[in-house]
N, C-alpha and C positions, 0 to 999 in steps of 0.2 A: 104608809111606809113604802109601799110601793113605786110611790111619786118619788121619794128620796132615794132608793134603791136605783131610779133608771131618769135620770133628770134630764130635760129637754136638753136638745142639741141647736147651737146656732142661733139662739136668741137676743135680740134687737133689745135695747135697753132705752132708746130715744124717749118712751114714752117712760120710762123709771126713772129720769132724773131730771132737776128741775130746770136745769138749763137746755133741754130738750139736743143734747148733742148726740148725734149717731153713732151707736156704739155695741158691739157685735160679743154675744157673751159666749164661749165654747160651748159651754156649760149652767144650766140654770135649775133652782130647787127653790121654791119656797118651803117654809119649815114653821108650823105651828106650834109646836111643843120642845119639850128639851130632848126630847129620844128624837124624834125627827132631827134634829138638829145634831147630836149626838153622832147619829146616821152617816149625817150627807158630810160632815169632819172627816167621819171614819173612812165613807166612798172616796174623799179625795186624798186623802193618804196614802191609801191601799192603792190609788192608782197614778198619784207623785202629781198632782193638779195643783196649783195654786189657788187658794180661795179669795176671796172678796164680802165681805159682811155687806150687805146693803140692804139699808131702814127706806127711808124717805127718798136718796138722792137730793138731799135738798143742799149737801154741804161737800159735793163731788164734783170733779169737773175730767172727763172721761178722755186721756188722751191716745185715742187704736181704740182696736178692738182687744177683750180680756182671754186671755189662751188662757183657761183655769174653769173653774164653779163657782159661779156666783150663786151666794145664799141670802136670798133674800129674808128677814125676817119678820116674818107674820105672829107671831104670838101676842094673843090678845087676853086682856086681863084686865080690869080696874073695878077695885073694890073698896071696902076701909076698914082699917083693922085699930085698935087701941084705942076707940073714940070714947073722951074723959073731958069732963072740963072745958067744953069750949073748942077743944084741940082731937084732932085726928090723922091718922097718918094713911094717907093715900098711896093703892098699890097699885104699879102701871105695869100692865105687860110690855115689852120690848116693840113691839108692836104695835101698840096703841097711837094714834093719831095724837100729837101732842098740843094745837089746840083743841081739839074736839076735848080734851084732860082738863083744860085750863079752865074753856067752859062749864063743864061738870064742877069741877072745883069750885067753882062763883057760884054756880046755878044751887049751889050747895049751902052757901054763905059761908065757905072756908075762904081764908084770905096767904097770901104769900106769893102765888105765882100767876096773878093776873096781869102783872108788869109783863108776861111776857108771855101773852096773848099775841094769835097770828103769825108767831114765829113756825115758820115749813118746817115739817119732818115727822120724825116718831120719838116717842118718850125713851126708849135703847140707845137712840143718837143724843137724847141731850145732854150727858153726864159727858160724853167725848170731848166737845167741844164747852163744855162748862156755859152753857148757850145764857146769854144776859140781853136786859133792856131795859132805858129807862131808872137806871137806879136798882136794879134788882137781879140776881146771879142764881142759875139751878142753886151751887153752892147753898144757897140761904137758906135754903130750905128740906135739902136730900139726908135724908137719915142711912142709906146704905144702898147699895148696887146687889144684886145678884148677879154674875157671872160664870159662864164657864170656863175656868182656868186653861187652855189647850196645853199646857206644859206636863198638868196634870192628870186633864180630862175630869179633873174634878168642879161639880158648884162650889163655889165659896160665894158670902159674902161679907163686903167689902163697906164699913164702915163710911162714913163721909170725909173723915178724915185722913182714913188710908187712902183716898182716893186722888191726893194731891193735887186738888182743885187750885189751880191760878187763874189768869185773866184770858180766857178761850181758851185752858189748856188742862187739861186733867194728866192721871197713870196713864188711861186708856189712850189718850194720845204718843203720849211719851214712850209705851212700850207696845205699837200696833201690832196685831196680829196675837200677842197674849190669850186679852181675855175676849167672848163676846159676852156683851152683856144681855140678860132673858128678861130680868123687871129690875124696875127702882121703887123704893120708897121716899115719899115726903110729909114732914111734917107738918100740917098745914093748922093754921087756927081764925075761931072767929073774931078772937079781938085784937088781933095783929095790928098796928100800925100802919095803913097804908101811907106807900110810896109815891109823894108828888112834889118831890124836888125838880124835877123836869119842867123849862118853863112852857114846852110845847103841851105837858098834862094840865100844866094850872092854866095857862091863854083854854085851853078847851071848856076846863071845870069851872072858869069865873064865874058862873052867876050860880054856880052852888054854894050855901052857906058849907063849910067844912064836915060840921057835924050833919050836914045832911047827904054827904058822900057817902056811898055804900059802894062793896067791891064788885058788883058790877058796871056800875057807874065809872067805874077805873079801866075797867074790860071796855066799854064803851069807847073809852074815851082813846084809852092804848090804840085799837082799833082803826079807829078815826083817823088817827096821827097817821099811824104806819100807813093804810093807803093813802093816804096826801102826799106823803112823801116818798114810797115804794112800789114798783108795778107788781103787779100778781103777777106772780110765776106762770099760772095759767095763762091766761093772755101774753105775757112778755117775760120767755123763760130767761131766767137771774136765780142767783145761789143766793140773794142778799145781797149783806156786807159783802165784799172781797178781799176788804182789807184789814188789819188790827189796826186801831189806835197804836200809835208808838209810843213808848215811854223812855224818857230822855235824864239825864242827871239835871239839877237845878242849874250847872254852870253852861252846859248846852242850851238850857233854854230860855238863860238870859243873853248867848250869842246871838240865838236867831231874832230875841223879839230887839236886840239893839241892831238888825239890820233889816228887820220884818216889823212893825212895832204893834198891827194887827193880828199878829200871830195867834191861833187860839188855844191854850193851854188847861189842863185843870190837876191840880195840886195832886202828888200820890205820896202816899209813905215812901215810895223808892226814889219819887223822882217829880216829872211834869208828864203828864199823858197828853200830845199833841192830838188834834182833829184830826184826824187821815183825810177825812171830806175835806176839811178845808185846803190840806198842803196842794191833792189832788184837783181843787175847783183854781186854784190858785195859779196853777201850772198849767192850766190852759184844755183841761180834759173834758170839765164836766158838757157834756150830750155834745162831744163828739161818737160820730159816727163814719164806719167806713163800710162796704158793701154786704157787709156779713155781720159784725159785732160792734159794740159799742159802749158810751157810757150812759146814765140815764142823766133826762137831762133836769130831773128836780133832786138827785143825790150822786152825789159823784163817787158814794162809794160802790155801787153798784154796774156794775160789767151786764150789757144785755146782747142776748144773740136772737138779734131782729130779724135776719134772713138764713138761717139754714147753717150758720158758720158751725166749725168742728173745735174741737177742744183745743186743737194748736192753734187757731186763729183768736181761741181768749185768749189761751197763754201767750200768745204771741204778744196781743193789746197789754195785758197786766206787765210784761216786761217794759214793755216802752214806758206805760206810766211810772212805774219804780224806776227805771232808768233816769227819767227827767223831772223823778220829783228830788231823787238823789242829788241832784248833779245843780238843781237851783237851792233847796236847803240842806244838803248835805247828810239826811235823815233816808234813812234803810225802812222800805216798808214789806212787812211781812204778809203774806196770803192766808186769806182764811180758812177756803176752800181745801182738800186733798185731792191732789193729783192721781187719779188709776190709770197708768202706764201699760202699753201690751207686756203682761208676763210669759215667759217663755215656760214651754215645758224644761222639767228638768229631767 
């Protein structure tokens, strides 16, 4: 308690966030429980600070330094509760490493969210971003959030379907600052259907007869892909993706493909969801590089800061490609990441 009562001063975040950007916190607390947590809301209200939730850093891109209380959160939990029939519902503290979860999860012989193995972060930040891969979405699997309401100061929890899950986009996006979330639940089963509609999972799994797949073998394999085609953060700090897929109406995306005819699309209820990799690899980006940041050069959705660059010199980079992926297809691409801006005191 004491820790949250008097929280460092002046702490460097470089090493908290995955794109390794220098970044100066006024104020800093980590928070293991919900009264810690509870606390360090209270310390900065009482003293008009701006706060900052931070899991992982894996889905931030730090632009200044933050004039406020960064709270980092640590609450750790995983257990399983309802277990019947094959099926059980896994409970993650907010805090939890979220593949080190995915693992447990397989190592378990529960199936559902081994598609989305290796993805950086903590189980608190996955419901934010609605984190997907491979054919597979938190969504599919989340039976409800626990949260602190700060409107109310109240826990609630939040159904899966109150949580207004879309494609990288939940509540918790939509109204930031709301809630923070403390644990999720998921409902995980052994005889779920795995997912390998991906032709990068099936080229891996070919010489498995089907019925001799098991869901580790799928972790395996997710695994595999993702470093083939993504640097480790550790080595070559990257937030991922950077960008959304776009989704386009069907008459937009018989404009592009009658004057792109390569275009890469895939059919949605709303629309066509275009490759963002491709429009970007197409426009002339993927593994450029300039003295500081760059693109990776086996995914072009990925932004990397190879030399020391600062948060305005990604943002800098992610504008130019939006700018010029704009201006040759005419398509708008959105950021994945969240922007943390110097907040002022008020």
């Amino acid at each position: 308690m004491n820790a949250v009562m008097e929280p460092r001063e002046w702490v460097e975040l470089k090493d908290l966030n995955t794109l390794r950007v220098a970044s100066v916190a006024r104020y800093y607390v980590e928070v293991t429980d919900n009264e810690s947590l509870r606390a360090a809301l209270a310390w900065a209200d009482a003293n008009q600070y701006r706060t900052l939730i931070l899991g992982g850093g894996s889905n931030l891109v730090f632009d200044g330094d933050f004039d406020g209380l960064v709270i980092r959160i640590c609450i750790r939990a995983r257990y399983w509760e309802d277990v019947s029939d094959g099926e059980a519902t896994l409970v993650l503290g907010a805090g939890e490493n979220w593949h080190d979860a995915v693992l447990y999860a397989a190592g378990s012989g529960y199936r559902g969210i081994e598609n989305l193995a290796l993805i950086p972060g903590t189980a608190g930040a996955a419901p934010v971003q609605n984190i997907g891969a491979y054919g597979v979405e938190l969504c599919d699997t989340l039976v409800s959030v626990t949260a602190l309401d700060r409107h109310t100061g109240e826990l609630v929890k939040l159904a899966g379907q109150e949580c207004q899950f879309a494609y990288r986009n939940s509540l918790f996006k939509e109204q930031p600052g709301q809630y923070v979330i403390t644990d999720i639940r998921l409902r995980l089963s052994r005889h779920r259907p795995l997912q390998l509609g991906y032709k990068d999972l099936q080229e891996y799994l070919g010489d498995f007869a089907p019925s001799d797949i098991d869901v580790m073998d799928v972790v395996e394999a997710v695994m595999a892909v993702r470093r083939r085609k993504l640097p480790d953060p550790m080595t070559l700090p990257n937030v991922g993706s950077f960008f959304k897929n776009p989704v386009v109406t069907n008459a937009e995306f018989d404009r592009l493909r009658a004057l792109f005819p390569e275009v890469v699309g895939y059919p949605q209820p709303e629309g066509v969801k275009l490759a963002a990799a491709w429009l970007i690899d197409q426009s002339g980006w993927k593994g450029f590089r300039n003295s500081h940041v760059g693109v990776h050069n086996r995914q072009a959705l990925v932004l990397i800061n190879h030399s020391g660059g600062t948060g305005a010199d990604i943002l800098s980079l992610a504008k130019e490609i939006r700018e010029s992926v704009k201006a040759r297809y005419g398509v708008k691409l959105e950021m994945e990441p969240g922007v943390v801006s110097q907040a002022v005191r008020e």
